[in-house]
Structure formats: C-alpha cells, structure tokens
C-alpha positions in Angstrom: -116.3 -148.4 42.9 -116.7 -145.7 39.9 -113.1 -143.8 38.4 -114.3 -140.2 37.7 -111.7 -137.7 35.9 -111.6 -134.1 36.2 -110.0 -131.8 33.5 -108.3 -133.2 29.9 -106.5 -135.5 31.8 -105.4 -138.2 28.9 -105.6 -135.6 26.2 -103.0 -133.2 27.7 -101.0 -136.0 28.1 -101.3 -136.5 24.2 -101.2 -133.6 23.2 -97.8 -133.2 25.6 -96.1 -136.2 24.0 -97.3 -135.7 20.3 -95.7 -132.0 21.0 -93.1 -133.5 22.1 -92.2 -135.9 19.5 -92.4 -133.3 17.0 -89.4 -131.4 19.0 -85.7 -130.6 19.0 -82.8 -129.3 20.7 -79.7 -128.2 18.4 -77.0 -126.6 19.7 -74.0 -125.2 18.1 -73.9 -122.2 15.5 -77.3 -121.3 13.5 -76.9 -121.0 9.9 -76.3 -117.6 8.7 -75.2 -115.9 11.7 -74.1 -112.7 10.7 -69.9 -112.1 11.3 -69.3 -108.1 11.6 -65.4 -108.8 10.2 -66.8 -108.9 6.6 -65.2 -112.0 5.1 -67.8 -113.6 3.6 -68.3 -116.8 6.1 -70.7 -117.4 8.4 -70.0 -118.2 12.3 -71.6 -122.2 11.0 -69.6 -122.2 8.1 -65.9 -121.4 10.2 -67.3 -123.6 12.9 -67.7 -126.6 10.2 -63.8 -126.1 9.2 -62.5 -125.6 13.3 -64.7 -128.7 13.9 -63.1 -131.1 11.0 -60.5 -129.3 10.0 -59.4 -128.7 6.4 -56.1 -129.9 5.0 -56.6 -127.3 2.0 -56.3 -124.3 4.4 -53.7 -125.7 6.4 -56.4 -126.3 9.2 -56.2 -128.7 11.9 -59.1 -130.1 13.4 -59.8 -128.7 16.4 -63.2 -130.6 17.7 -64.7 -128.5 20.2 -68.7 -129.2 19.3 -69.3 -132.4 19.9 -66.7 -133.0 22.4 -68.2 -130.1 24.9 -71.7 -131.2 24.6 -70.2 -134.9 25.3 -68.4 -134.1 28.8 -72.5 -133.2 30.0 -74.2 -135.7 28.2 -75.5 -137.3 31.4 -76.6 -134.1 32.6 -78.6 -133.6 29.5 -80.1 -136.8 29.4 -81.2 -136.1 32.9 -82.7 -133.0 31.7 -84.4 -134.5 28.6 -85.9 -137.4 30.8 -87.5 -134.6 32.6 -88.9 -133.2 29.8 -90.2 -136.5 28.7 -91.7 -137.1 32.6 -93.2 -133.8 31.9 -94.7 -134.5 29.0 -96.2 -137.4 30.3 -98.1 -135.8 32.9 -99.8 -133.2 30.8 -97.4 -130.2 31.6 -96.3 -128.9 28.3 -94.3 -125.9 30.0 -92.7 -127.4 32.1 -91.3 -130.3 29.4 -89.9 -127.0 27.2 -88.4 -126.0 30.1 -86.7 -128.7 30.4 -85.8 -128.9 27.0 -84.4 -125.5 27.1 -82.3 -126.6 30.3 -80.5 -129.5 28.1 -79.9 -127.0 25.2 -78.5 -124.0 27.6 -76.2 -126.9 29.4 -74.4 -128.1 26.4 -74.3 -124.6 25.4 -72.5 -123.3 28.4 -70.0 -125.9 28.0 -69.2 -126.0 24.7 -68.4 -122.0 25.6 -66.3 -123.7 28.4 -64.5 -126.4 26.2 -63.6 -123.7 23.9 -62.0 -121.3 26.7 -60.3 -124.3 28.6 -59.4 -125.1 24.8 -56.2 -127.7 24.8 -56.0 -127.6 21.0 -53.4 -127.9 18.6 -51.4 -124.7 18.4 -52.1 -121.9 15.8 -49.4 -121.3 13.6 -46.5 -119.2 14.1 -47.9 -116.8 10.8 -51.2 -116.8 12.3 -49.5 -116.0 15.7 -47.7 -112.6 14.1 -51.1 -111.6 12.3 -52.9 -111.7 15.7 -50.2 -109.6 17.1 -50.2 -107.1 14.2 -53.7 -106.6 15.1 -53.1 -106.3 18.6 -54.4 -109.5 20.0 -52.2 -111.2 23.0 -54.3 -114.4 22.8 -52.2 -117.2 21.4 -55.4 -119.5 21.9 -56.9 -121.6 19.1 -60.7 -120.4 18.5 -60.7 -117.9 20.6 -59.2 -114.4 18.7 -62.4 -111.7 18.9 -64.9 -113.9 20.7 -67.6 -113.9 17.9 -66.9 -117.5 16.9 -67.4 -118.7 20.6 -70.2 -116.5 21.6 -72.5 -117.8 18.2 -72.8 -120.9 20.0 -76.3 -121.4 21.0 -79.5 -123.3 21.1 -82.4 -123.4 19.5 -85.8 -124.8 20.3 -87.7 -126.7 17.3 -90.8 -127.6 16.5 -90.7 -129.3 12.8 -89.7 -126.2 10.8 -90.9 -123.5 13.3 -88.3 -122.1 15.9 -89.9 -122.1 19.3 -87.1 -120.3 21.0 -83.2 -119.3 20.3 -81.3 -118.8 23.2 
C-alpha cells in the first residue's frame, strides 16, 4: 500500500503553528490612546491607576482588567484551543479567527465588569464635581464612557499589529 499527499499538507501545518507561536492576544487599553478631555493622560495610563490604585491620589483600587477577563477565562481557553486545532490543520484563517474570538470575549466583558461595576465608592468631592458638570452617574469608572470604551484587543504578530478591534 503507497500514502500519496495532495497540496502542502505538512508545510501549512508549519507554517500555521510557527505563525502561531509568534502570536498574541492583549486586551485592555493600547498605549497612547488619545483622551479628547485634554489632561495630559492617556486611557492606559488612567487605566494603570483604576487597576492598582494609588494611595498618592487618594485612589482606591478598583480592579476591573484582570478580573473581567478572568470571569471568561474558560471561554477563552476554549477559543484559543481552537485556534491551536486550527493551526494544526493548516487553516491559518481560521486559527486568527479564533484568536480574534478570545480577544473580542474578554473584551466584551471587561466592558460588562466595568458597567455591573461593584466598586468602592467615589468620593463625596468627586461626587459634587460630577454633578457640577452635569453627570447623574455616581458610578466608579464610568463618568464619560471614554475610559470604558478604550478597552480593546489587539492582534500581534512579534512587533506588527495584525488587527485592533
């Protein structure tokens, strides 16, 4: 009996895996995203502070990040072991699919953590400043929405961005 193959076969395979060894998912808040409020911090930078906190500002930490993305983690894991079955059968589109999949779930629910937020409270001061501005949100991390919708992912391969949600 003679084996005959058709097609790359074993080399889209490699080439799959090797691509997909070289890849990542991040989610959260790119560096340098632009805020339109003018002071001088970036979306990363504030989500760095709401994240740890910072006893120098008064700040408490409010983790939002890492928790969100770890209420899905099994979903995500599902996804990525998609994306490695994909891989391993040649079908480089597919596997970034996937990958994009795992990156737009924690996404979506670190948005969702955020909104469901049971955080500690602002402060009274901050409280009166949101009302001077005419805000009726008393909700930590959510005052203008920019902050919450900044969160995203991002699509790597090495140094080259394959794809920002």
């Amino acid at each position: 009996m003679s084996v005959t193959s058709t097609g790359n076969g074993l080399l889209d395979i490699l080439n799959a895996v090797s691509e997909l060894s070289k890849t990542d998912v991040l989610v959260g808040v790119p560096h340098g995203e632009a805020r339109t409020d003018g002071d001088g911090m970036t979306n990363a930078a504030i989500g760095y502070l709401l994240e740890t906190g910072s006893p120098a500002m008064n700040l408490p930490p409010r983790p939002h990040l890492i928790p969100g993305i770890e209420e899905v983690q099994d979903l995500i894991a599902e996804k990525l072991t998609w994306a490695v079955d994909a891989a391993l059968t040649g079908n480089t589109k597919r596997m970034y699919f996937y990958l994009e999949s795992a990156g737009m779930k924690a996404t979506m629910n670190v948005k969702r953590f955020i909104n469901a937020g049971d955080f500690a409270p602002l402060a009274p001061l901050t409280i009166k400043g949101r009302k001077a501005r005419g805000r009726k949100s008393e909700k930590p991390l959510v005052d203008t929405a920019q902050y919450r919708n900044s969160h995203t992912y991002v699509v790597m391969r090495g140094e080259e961005e394959i794809k920002r949600a």
